[in-house]
C-alpha positions as CSV (number, residue, x, y, z in Angstrom):
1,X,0.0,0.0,0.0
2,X,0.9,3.4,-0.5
3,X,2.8,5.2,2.0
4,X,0.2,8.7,1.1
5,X,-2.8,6.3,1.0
6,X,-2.2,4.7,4.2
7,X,-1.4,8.1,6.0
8,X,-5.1,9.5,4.3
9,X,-6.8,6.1,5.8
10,X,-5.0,6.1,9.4
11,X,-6.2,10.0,9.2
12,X,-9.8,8.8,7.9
13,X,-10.0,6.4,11.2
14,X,-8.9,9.5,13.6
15,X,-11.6,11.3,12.6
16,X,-14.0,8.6,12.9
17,X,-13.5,8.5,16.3
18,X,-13.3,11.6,17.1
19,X,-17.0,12.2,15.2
20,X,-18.7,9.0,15.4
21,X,-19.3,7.0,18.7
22,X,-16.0,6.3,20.5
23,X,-17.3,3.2,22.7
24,X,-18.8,1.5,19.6
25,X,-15.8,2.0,18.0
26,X,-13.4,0.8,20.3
27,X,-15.7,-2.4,20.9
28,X,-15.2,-3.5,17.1
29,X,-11.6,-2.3,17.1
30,X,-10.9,-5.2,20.3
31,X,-12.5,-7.8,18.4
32,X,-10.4,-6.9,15.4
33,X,-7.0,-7.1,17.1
34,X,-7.7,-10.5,19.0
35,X,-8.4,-11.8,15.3
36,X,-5.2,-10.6,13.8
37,X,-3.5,-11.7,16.9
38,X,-4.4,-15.2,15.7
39,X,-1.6,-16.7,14.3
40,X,1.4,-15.0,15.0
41,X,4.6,-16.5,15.5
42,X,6.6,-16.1,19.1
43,X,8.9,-13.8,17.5
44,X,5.8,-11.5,16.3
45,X,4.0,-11.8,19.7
46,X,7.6,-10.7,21.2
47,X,7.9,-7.6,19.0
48,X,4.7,-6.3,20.1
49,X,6.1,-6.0,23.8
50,X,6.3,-3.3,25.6
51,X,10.0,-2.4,25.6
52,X,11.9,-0.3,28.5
53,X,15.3,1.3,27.9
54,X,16.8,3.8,30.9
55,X,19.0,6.2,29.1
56,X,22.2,7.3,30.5
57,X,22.9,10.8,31.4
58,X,26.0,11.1,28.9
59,X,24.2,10.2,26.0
60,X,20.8,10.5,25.8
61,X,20.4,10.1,22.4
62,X,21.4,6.1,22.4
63,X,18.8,4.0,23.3
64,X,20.2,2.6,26.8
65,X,20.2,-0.1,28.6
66,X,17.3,-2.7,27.9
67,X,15.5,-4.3,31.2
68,X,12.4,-6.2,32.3
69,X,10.6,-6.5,35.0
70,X,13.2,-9.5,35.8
71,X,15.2,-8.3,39.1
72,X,18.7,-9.6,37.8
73,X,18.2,-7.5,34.6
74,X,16.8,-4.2,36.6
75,X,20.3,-5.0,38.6
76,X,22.4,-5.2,35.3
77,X,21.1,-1.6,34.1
78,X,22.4,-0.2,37.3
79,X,19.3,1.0,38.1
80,X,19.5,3.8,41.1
81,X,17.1,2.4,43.8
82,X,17.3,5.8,45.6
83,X,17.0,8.3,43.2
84,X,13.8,9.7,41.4
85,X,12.2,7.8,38.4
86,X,10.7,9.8,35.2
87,X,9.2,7.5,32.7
88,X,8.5,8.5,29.3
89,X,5.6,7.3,27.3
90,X,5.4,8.6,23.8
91,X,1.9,8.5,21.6
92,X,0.5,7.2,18.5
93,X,3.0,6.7,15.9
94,X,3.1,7.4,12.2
95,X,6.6,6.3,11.7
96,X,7.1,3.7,14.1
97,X,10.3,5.8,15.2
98,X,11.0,7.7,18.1
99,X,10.2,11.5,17.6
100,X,13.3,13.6,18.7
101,X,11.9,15.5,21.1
102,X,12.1,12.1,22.8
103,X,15.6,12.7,23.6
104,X,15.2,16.5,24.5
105,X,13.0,15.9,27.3
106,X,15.6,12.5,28.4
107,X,18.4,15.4,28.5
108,X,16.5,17.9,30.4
109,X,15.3,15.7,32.8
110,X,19.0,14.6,33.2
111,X,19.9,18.5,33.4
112,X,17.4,19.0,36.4
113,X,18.0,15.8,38.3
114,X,21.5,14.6,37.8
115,X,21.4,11.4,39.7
116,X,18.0,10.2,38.2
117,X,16.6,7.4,36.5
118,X,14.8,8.0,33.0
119,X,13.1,5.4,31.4
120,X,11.7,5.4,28.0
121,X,9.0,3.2,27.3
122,X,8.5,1.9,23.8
123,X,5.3,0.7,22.5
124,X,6.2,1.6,19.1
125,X,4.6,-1.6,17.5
126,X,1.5,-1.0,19.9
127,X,1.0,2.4,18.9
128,X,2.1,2.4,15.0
129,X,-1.5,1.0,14.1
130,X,-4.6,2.9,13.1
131,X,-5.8,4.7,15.2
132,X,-8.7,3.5,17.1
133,X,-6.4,0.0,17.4
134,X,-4.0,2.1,19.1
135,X,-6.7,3.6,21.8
136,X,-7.2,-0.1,22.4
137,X,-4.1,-0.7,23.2
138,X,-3.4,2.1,25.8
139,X,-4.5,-0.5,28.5
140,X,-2.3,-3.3,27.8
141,X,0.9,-1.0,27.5
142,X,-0.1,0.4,31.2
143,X,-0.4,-3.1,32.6
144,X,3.4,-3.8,31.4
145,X,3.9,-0.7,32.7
146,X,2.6,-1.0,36.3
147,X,4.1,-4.9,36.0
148,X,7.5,-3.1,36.2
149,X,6.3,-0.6,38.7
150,X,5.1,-3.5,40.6
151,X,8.6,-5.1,40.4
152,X,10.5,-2.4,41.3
153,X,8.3,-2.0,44.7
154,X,8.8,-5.2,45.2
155,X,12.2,-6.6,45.1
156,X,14.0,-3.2,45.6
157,X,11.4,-1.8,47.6
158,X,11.1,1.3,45.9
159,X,9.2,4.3,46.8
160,X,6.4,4.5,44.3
161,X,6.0,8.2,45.5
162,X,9.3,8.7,43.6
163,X,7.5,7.7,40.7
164,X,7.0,10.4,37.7
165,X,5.6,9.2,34.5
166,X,5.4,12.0,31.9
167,X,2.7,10.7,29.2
168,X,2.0,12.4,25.6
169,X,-1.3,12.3,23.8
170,X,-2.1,8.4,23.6
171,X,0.4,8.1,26.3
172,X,-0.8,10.3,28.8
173,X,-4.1,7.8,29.2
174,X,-1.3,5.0,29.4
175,X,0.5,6.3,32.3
176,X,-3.4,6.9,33.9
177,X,-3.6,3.2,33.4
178,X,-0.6,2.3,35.0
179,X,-1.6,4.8,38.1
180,X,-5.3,3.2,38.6
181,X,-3.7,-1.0,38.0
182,X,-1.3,0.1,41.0
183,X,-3.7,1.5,43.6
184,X,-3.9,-1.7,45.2
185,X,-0.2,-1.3,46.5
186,X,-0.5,2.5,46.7
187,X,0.0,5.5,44.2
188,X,2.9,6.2,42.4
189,X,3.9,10.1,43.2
190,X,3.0,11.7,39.6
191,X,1.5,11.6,36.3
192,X,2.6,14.7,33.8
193,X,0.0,14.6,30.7
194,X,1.2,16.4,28.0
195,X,-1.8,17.3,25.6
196,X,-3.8,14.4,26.5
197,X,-4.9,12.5,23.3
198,X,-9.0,13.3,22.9
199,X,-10.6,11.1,20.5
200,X,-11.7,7.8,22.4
201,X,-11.1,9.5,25.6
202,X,-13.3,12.2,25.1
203,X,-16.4,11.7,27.9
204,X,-15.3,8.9,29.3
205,X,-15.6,7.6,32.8
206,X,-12.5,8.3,35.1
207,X,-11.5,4.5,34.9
208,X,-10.8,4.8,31.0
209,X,-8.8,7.5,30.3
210,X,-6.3,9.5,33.3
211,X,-7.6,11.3,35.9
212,X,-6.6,12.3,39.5
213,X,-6.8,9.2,41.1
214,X,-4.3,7.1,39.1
215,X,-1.6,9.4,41.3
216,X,-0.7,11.4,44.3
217,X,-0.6,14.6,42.2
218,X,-1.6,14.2,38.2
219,X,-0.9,17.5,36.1
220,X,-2.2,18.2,32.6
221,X,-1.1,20.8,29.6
222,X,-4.1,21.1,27.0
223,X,-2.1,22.6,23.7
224,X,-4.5,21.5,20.6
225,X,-8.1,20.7,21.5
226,X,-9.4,22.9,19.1
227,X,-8.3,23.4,14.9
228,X,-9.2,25.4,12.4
229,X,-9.5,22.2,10.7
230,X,-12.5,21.2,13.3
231,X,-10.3,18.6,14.7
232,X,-10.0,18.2,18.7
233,X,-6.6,16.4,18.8
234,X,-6.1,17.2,22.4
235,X,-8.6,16.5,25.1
236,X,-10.6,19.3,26.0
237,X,-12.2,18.6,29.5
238,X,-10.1,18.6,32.7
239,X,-8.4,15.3,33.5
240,X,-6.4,16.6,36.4
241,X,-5.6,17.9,39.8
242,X,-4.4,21.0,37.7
243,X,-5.3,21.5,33.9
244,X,-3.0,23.9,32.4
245,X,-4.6,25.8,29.2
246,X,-1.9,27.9,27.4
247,X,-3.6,30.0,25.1
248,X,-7.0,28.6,25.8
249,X,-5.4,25.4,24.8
250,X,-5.4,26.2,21.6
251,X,-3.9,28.0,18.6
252,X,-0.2,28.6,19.8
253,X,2.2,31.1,18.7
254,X,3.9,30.2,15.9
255,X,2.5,27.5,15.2
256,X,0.8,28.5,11.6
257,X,-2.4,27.3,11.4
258,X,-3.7,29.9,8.2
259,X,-1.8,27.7,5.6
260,X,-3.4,24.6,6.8
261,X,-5.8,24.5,4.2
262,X,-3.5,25.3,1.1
263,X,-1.1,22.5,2.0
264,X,-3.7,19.8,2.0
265,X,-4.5,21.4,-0.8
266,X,-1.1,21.1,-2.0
267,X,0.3,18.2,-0.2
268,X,-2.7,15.6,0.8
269,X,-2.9,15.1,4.7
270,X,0.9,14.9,4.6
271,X,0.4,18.9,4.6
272,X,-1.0,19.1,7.9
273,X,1.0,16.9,9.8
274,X,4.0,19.7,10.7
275,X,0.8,22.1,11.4
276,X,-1.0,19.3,13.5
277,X,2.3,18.4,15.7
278,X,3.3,21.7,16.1
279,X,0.1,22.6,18.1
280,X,0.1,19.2,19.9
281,X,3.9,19.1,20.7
282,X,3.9,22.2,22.0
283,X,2.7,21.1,25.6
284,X,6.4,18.8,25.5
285,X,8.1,22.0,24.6
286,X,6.4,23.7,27.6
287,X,7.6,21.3,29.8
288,X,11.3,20.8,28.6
289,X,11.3,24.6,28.6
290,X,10.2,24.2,32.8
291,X,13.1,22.3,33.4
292,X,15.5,24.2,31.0
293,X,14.7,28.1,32.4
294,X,13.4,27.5,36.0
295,X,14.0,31.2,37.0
296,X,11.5,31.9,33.8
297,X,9.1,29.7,34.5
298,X,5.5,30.4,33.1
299,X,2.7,31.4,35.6
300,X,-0.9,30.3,35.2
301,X,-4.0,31.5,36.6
302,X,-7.2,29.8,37.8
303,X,-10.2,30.5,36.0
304,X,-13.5,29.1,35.4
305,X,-13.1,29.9,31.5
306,X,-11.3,31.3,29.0
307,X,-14.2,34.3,28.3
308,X,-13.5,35.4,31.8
309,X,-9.5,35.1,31.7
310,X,-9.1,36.9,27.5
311,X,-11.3,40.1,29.8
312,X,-8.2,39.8,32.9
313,X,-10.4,39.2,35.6
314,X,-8.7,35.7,36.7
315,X,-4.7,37.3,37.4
316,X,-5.2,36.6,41.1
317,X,-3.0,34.5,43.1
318,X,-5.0,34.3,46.4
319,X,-5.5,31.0,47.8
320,X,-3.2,28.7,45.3
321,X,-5.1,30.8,42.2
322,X,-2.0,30.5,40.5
323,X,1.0,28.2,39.7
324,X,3.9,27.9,37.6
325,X,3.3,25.4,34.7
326,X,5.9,22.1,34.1
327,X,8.6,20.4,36.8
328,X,8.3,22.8,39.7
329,X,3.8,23.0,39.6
330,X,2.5,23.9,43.3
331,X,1.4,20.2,44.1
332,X,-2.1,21.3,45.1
333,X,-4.2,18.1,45.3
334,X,-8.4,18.8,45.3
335,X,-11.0,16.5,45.0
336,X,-11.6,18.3,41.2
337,X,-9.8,19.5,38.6
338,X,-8.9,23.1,38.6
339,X,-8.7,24.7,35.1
340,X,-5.5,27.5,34.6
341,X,-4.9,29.8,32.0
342,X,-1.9,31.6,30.4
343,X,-0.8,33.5,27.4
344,X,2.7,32.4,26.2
345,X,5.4,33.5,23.4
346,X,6.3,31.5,20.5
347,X,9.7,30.9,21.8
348,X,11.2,28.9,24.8
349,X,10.8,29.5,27.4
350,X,8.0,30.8,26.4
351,X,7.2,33.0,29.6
352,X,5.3,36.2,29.1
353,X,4.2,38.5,31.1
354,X,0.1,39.4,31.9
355,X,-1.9,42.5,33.3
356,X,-5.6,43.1,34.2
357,X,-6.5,46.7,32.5
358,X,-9.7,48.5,33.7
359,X,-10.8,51.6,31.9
360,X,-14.0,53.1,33.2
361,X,-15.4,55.5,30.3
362,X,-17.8,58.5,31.0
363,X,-20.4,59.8,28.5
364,X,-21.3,63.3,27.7
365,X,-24.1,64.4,26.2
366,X,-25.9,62.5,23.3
367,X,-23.3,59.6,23.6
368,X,-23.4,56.6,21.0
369,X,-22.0,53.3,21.4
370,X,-18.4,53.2,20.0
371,X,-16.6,50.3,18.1
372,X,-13.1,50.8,18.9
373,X,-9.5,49.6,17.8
374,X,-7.7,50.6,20.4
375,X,-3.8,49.4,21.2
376,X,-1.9,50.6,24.6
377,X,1.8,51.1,25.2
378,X,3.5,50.5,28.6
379,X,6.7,51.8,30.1
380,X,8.6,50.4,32.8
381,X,11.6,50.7,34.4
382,X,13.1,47.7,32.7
383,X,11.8,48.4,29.4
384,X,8.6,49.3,27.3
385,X,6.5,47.6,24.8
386,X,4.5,49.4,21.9
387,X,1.3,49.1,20.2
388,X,-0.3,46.2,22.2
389,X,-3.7,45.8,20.8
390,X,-6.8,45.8,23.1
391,X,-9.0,42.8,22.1
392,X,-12.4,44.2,21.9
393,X,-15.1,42.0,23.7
394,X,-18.0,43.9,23.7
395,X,-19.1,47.6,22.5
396,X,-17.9,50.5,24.2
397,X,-20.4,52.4,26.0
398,X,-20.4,55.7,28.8
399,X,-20.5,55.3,32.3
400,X,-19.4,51.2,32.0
401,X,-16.0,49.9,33.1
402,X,-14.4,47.1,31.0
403,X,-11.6,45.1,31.3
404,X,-9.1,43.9,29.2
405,X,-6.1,41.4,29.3
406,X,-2.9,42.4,28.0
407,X,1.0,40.4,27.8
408,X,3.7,41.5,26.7
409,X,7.1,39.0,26.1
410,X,9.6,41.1,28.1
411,X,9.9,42.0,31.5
412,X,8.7,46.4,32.0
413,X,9.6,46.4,35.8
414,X,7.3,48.5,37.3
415,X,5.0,50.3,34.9
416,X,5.5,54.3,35.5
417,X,3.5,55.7,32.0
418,X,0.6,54.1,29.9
419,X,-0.4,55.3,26.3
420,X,-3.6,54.4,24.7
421,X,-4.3,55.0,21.5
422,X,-7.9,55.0,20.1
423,X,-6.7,54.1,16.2
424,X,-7.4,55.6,13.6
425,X,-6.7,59.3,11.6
426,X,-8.3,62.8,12.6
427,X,-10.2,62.9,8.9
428,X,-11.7,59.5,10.0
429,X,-14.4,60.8,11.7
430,X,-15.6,62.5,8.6
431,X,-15.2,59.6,6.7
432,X,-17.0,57.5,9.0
433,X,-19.9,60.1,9.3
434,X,-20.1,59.4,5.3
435,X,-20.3,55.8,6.0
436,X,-22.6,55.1,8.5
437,X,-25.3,57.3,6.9
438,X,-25.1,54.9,3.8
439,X,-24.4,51.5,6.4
440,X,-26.7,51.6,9.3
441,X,-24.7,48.7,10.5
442,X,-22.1,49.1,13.3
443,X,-18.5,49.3,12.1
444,X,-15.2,47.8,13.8
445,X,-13.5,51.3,14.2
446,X,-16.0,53.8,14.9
447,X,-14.7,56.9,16.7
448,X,-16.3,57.5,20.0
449,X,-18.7,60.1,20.5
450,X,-18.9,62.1,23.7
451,X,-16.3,59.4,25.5
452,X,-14.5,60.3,28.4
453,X,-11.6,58.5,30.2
454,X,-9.8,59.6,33.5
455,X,-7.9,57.1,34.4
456,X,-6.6,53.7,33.6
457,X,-6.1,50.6,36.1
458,X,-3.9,48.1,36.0
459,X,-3.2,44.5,38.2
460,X,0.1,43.0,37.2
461,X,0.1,38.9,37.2
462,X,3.1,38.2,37.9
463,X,3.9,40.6,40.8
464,X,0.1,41.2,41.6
465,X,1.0,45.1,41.7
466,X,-2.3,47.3,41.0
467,X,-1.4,51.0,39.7
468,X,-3.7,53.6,38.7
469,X,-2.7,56.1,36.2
470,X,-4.0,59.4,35.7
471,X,-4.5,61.5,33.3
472,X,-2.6,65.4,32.8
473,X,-4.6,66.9,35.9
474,X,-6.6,64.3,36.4
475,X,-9.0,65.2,34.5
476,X,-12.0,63.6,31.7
477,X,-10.2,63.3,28.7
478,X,-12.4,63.0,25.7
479,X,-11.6,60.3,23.4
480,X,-10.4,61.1,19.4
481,X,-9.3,58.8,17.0
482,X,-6.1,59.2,15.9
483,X,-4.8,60.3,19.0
484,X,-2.6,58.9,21.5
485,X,-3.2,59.7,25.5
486,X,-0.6,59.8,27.7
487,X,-1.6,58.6,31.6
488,X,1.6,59.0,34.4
489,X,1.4,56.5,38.0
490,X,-0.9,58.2,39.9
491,X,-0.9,56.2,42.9
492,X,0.5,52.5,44.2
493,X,-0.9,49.7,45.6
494,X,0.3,46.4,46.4
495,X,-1.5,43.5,47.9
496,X,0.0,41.7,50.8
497,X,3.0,39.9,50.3
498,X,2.0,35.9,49.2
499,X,3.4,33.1,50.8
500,X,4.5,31.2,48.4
501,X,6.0,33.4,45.6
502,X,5.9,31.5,42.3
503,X,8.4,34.0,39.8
């Protein structure tokens, strides 16, 4: 067959289950593999094990030392019975190769913990199927997995709480497998999901896909679970003590999803494979980038949704609201998932850097809803950064405060001078007096009419500073397009100190 048509009907079969019903699919899929299973030779059957390879420190690119569950062969790897454990457990494969950010994340771990153990687990054959066989197999690969868990515990009497398996997409429900086939000893001490796989997992009960009982404290990064091709690669409910949601879990920087369509177009699915792994690999990135830049580590806020945190009304850190995302996550285990947000750069470490801003307009006489572009520009003592647009969420109207969220990539220090600009040109307003007697519809850059601002607040995320800035004598300020306003700090506030301080 094909190498193109088989990638178009492996594709075919994701979608399938990601559109059609999951359970009934799976069901027919199980059936499927115990036929083809019929007949294989030992040497088959033995390919199709689960393989486990513990790389060495000074090369983490070579596969490593092969070992079983077998005592004498955990003994000739030179396993480290006191030392941490990270076990890596890749996802469905295409190639039936090892991706290379495989090896990234085997060096970073090393770089963090020098005296560690890190496993790879291969399940390559297992996972180099179509799809929906592959979601069937997620169970089997976490019983071998927990077998050597089990063995470990066992014979070397090793801590299961030293335990960390770090699971992407198909391999994140894995590792939640092995967690929930070891409660009966106890609970191994994490499980890291990195853009937990959706389709086939998608709804399901806590037993058949990870969740926070399969260890002490289970973390989750959602990168993909919304394209513009209408696919949900990643899951999109909460799976875990905390869910991380970098840019609302979907649609990352840099990752360019506008050309999606041309190079399927161009290219078949092969086109959107680079597209599709960017988004979904990006939740590995974050993490190796956590273990890489500690000191830049990437703050997240609790939020009940992403409307509520894109208008800056979630950046508190009261109360474990916030928490870095990757190695060094608050371990705050609740009896639910709690949901965090964060905007990040397209670059590791991919830190940036968030504010609340609250403008409260005024209205004069005979005031009209306005449809503003607007962009700020903030100055700090460390720097400044121009031309941030305002993201508009609903119509600007007098006497209403609204609130906007705004990040910049570099550090300002402490913001001293804020200036807004209401876009557009002074002849605009004539223009747009022309237009909207032929257009009775509302326009995305009407100028404001008989809009005032005083002053402009602003929470800072990452230091939980509020400032208020004030206009040239404090006074209304009526808004005109084309125009830029200049507010200076007109008074500090900072909220008492935290306890735990996370940047």
């Amino acid at each position: 067959m094909k190498m193109g048509l088989l990638v178009e009907i492996v594709f075919l079969n994701f979608c399938l289950v990601s559109w059609s019903d999951p359970t009934a699919a799976l069901f027919n899929v199980s059936e499927l593999f115990s036929v083809l299973s019929i007949g294989k030779t030992p040497a088959e059957k033995a390919a199709e094990n689960t393989k486990f390879f513990l790389r060495l420190r000074n090369d983490p690119d070579a596969d490593g030392c092969t070992f079983t569950k077998d005592p004498a062969s955990i003994t000739f790897c030179s396993f480290n019975v006191t030392a941490k454990t990270f076990m890596i457990v890749h996802g469905w494969s295409m190639s039936g190769l090892l991706e290379m950010w495989v090896s990234r994340l085997v060096d970073a771990l090393h770089r963090k913990e020098k005296h560690s153990n890190v496993i790879v687990v291969d399940w390559l054959h297992r996972a180099q199927q179509h799809y929906p066989i592959a979601v069937a197999n997620t169970a089997r690969v976490g019983r071998d997995i927990a077998s050597l868990i089990e063995s470990l515990h066992k014979n070397f009497d090793y801590p299961l709480k030293h335990l960390h398996l770090l699971g992407y997409s198909l391999g994140a429900h894995v590792s939640g497998y092995a967690g929930s086939y070891l409660n009966s000893i106890g609970k191994i001490g994490r499980i890291t999901g990195m853009d937990p796989a959706g389709p086939g997992f998608e709804g399901k009960a806590e037993s058949e896909r990870l969740s926070i009982d399969d260890a002490e404290f289970v973390d989750a990064v959602h990168t993909f679970t919304r394209g513009s091709l209408g696919l949900s690669i990643g899951i999109q409910q909460p799976v875990a003590h905390t869910d991380f949601y970098p840019n609302n879990g979907h649609f990352q920087p840099g990752c360019d999803l506008s050309n999606a369509y041309r190079n399927v177009a161009t290219r078949g699915f092969f086109g959107i494979t680079e597209t599709v792994k960017c988004e979904h690999e990006r939740s590995i990135h974050l993490f190796i980038g956590s273990l890489l830049h500690e000191s830049q580590a990437s703050l997240a806020f609790q939020c009940s949704d992403h409307a509520r945190f894109d208008r800056g009304v979630c950046l508190s850190c009261t109360k474990n609201r916030c928490n870095r995302l990757g190695y060094d996550v608050a371990r705050v285990r609740t009896k639910r998932s709690n949901k965090l947000f964060l905007r990040t750069s397209a670059k590791m470490p991919f830190r940036v850097f968030h504010y609340q801003l609250k403008m409260h307009f005024f209205s004069g006489p005979n005031e009209e809803p306005a449809y503003p572009s607007m962009s700020i520009s903030l100055h700090g003592t460390r720097g400044d950064s121009h031309n941030v647009p305002l993201t508009r969420i609903e119509t600007i109207k007098g006497n209403h405060t609204y609130s906007f969220l705004v990040h910049t990539d570099t550090d300002l220090g402490e913001l001293r001078r804020v200036k807004l600009s209401w876009d557009g040109t002074s002849a605009w307003q004539n223009v747009w007096k022309q237009l909207s007697d032929l257009l009775p519809w509302p326009h995305e850059s009407s100028p404001p009419k008989n809009i005032f601002l005083r002053r402009l607040r602003i929470k800072a995320g990452e230091t939980q500073e509020r400032l208020t800035f004030c206009s040239p004598g404090d006074t209304k300020l009526q808004m005109y397009p084309g125009v830029e306003y200049t507010f200076e700090q007109c008074q500090r506030r900072q909220i008492p100190r935290l306890r735990h301080r996370y940047i």
